[in-house]
C-alpha positions as a printed NumPy array, in Angstrom:
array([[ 77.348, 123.334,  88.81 ],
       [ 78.291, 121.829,  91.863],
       [ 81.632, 123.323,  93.655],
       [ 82.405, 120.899,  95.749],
       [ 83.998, 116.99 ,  94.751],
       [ 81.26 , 114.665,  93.777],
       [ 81.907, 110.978,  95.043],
       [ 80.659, 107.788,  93.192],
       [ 81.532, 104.576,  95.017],
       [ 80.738, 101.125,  92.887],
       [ 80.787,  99.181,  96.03 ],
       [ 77.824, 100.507,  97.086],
       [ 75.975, 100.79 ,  93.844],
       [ 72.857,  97.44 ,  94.156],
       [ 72.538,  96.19 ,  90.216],
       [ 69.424,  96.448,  89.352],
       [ 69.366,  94.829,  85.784],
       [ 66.32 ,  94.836,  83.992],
       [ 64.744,  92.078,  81.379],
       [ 67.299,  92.74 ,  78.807],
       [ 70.438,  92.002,  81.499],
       [ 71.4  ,  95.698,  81.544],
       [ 71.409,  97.96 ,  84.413],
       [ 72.43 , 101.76 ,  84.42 ],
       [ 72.633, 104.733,  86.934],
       [ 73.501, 108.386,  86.267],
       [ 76.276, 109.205,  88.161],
       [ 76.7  , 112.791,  90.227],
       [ 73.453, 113.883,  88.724],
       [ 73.836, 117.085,  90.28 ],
       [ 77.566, 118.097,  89.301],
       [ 77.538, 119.461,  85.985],
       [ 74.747, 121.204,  83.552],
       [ 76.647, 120.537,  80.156],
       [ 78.27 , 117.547,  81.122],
       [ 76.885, 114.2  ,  82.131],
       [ 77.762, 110.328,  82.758],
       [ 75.863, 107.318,  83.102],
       [ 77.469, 104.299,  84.187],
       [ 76.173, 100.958,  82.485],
       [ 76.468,  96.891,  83.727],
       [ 75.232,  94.513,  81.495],
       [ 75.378,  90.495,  81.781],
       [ 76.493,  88.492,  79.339],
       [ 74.761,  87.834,  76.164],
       [ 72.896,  91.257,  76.809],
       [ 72.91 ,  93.838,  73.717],
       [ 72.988,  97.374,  73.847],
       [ 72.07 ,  99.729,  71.183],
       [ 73.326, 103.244,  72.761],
       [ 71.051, 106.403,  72.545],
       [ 72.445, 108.054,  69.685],
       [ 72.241, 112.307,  69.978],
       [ 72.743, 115.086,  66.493],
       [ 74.242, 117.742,  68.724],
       [ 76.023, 116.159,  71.88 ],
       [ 79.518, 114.522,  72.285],
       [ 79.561, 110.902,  73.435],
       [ 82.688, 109.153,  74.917],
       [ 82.551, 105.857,  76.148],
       [ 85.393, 104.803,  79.263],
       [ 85.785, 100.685,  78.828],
       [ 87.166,  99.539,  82.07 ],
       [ 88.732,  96.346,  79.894],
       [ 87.7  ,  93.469,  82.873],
       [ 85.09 ,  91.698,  80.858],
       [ 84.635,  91.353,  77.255],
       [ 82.378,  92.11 ,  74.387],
       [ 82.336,  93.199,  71.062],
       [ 81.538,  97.054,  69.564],
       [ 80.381,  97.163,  66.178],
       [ 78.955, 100.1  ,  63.849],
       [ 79.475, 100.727,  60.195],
       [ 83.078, 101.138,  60.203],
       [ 84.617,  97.622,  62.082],
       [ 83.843,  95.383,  65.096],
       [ 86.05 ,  96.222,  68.098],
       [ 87.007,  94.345,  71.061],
       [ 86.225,  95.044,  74.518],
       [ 88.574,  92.83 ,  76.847],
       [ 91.349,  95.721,  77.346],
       [ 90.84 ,  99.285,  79.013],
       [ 89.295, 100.885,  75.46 ],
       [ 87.433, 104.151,  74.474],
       [ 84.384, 105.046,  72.335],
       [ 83.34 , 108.045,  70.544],
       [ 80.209, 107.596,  67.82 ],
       [ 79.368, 110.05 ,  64.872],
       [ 76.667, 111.884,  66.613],
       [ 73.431, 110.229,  64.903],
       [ 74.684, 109.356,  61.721],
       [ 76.205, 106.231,  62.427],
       [ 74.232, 103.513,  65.251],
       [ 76.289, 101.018,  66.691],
       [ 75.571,  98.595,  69.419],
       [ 77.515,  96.641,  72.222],
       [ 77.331,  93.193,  73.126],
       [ 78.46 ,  91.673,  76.478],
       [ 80.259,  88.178,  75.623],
       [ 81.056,  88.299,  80.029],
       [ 79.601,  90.675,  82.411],
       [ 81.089,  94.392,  81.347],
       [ 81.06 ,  97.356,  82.769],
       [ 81.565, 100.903,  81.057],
       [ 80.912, 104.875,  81.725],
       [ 79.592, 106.856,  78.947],
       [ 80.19 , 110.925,  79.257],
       [ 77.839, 113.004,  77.63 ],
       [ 78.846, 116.84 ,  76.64 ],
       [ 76.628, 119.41 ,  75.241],
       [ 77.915, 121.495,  72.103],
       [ 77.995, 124.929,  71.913],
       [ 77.228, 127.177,  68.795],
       [ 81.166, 127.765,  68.298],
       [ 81.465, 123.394,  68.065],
       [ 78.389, 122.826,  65.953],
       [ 79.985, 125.634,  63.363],
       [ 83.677, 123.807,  63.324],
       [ 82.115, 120.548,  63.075],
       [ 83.333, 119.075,  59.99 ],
       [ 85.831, 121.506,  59.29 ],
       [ 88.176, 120.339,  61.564],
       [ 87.42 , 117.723,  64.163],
       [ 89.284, 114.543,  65.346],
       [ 87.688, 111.631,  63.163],
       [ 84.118, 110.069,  64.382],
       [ 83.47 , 107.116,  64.887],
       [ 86.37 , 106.724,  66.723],
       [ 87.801, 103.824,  69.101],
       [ 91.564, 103.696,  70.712],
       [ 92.844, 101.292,  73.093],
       [ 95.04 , 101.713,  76.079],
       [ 98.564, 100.93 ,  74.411],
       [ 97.331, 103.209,  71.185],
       [ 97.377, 106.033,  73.468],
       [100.559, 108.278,  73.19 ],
       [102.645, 108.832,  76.571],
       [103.145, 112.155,  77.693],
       [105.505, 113.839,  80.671],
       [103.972, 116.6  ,  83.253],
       [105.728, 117.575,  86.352],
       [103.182, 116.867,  88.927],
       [103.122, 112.861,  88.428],
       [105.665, 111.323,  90.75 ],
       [108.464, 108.971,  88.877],
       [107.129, 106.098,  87.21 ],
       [103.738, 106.951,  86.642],
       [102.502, 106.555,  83.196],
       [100.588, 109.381,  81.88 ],
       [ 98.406, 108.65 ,  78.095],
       [ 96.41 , 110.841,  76.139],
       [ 93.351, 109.438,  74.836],
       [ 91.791, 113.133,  73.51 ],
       [ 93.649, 115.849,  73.573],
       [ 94.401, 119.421,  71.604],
       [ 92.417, 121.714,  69.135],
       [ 92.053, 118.88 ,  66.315],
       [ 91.924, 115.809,  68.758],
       [ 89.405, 116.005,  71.037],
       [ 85.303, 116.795,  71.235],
       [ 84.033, 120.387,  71.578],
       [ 85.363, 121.041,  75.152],
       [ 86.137, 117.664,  76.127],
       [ 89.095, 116.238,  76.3  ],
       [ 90.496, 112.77 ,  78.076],
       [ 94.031, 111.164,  78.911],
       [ 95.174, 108.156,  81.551],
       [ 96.8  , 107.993,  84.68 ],
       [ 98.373, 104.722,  86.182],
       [101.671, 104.366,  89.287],
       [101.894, 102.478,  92.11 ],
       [103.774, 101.511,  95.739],
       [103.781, 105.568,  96.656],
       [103.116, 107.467,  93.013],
       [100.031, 108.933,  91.425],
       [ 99.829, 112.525,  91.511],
       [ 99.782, 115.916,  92.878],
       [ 98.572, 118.935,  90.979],
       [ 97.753, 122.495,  91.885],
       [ 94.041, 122.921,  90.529],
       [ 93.623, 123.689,  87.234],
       [ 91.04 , 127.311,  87.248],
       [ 89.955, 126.163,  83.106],
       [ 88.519, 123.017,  83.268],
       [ 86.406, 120.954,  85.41 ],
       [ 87.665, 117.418,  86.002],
       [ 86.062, 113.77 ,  86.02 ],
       [ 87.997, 110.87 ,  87.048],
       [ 87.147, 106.779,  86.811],
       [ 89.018, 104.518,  88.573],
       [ 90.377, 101.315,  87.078],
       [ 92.305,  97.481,  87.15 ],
       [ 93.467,  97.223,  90.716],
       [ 92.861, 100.847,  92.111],
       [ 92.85 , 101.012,  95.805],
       [ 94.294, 105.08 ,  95.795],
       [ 93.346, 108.422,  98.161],
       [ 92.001, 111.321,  96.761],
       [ 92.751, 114.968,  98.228],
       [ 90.728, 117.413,  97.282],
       [ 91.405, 121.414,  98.661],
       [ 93.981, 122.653, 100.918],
       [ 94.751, 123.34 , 104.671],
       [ 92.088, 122.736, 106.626],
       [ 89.489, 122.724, 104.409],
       [ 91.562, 119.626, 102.489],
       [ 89.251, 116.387, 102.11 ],
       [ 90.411, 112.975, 101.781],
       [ 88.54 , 109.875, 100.013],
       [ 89.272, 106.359,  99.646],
       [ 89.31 , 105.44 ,  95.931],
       [ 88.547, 101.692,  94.48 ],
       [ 88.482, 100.01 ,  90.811],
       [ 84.853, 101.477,  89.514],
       [ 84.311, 104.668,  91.482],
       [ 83.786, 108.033,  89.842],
       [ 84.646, 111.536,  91.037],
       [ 84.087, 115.078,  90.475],
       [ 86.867, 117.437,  90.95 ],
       [ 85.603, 121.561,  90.362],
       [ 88.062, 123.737,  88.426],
       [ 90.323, 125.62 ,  90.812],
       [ 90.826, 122.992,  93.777],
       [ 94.238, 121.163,  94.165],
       [ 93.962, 117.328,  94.485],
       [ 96.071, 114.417,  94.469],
       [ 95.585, 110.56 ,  93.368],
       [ 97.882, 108.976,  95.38 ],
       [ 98.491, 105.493,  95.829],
       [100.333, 103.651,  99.24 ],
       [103.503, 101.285,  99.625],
       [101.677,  98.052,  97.396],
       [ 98.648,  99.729,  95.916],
       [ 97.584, 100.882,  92.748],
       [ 96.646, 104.306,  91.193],
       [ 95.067, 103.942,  87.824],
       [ 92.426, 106.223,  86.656],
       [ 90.965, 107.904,  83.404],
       [ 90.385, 112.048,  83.678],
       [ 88.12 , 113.439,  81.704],
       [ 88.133, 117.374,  82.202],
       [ 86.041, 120.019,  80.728],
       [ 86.631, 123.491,  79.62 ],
       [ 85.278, 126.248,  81.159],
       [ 85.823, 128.855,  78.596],
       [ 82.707, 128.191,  76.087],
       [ 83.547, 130.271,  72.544],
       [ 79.797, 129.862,  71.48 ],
       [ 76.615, 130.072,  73.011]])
């Protein structure tokens, strides 16, 4: 596992779409042996029918500036606001199609034997999709006033093995500033009009990158950092964090 950040910057990402008008990259190969994310462009009037896995967690991170439509067995959903994905493993396909040019990040999380033995006797419900403004608000003491903090997966019954997932979004000086958090490893994708620093680590040994609307970071359990927006700009991010402490095998 990588200890220290892990920096993905869009900007400098070259699409490389192939015949079908879809082009994806694995992001921060190197960060993370249970958990890992792909990011995925695709132009419109492509289709996409996702890799479907029996014994790996899926969440998809819609950034919500294009449009397309979802479907599986269960409903069509709409892709033109900040959304997220999770499929039923491999029992239910689905596939995506781009109406404009979309952009999305899907995480992928390995199981361990403690998840694959709970699974079905408690879980949060698969398929399952959640906008933005479905997502419940929450307080914490390290987000300056008026940023908006959402959960998108969160607690023992709602969320996926080890994975869980929430929003962050201030402006004109806000974002936040958090002590590092020693249990779980942390994944953050930038979104709408982002144009935020990121501090990573303390002192001296503090580093500082520039953040825009696409990137993707890497932030190791245990390191402070702050998302932290200037007078005019815009902090708005999805986390997705990791536990460390595995039950199973």
């Amino acid at each position: 596992m990588k200890k220290n950040a892990g920096i993905y910057y869009d900007a400098s990402h070259v699409r490389n779409y192939n015949e079908s008008g879809i082009d994806v990259t694995e992001l921060l190969p190197d960060t993370h042996d249970e958990v890992k994310a792909y990011k995925y462009f695709m132009k419109a009037g492509s289709v996409l029918a996702p890799e479907l896995f029996a014994n790996k967690y899926v969440l998809l991170l819609f950034d919500g500036k294009g449009d397309g439509i979802l479907t599986d067995a269960e409903a069509e959903h709409r892709l033109n606001t900040v959304c997220f994905y999770a499929p039923n493993f491999n029992k239910v396909s689905y596939s995506i199609y781009a109406i404009t040019d979309i952009a999305f990040v899907k995480v992928v999380a390995n199981q361990d034997s403690h998840d694959r033995a709970v699974t079905g006797e408690y879980a949060v419900h698969l398929p399952f999709y959640r906008k933005e403004s479905q997502c419940d608000r929450y307080d914490q003491d390290c987000k300056t006033p008026g940023t908006i903090s959402r959960t998108v997966l969160y607690g023992e019954f709602d969320r996926l093995g080890r994975l869980t997932c929430g929003m962050c979004k201030g402006g004109n000086c806000g974002g936040t500033i958090e002590k590092g958090h020693g249990e779980v490893h942390q994944w953050n994708y930038a979104l709408g009009n982002s144009d935020y620093q990121m501090k990573v680590g303390t002192g001296d040994e503090a580093v500082v990158y520039d953040r825009k609307a696409g990137d993707w970071d890497f932030i190791p359990a245990g390191l402070d950092h702050s998302l932290y927006a200037g007078t005019g700009k815009e902090v708005y991010y999805v986390w997705v964090e990791f536990n460390t402490y595995k039950k199973g095998e």
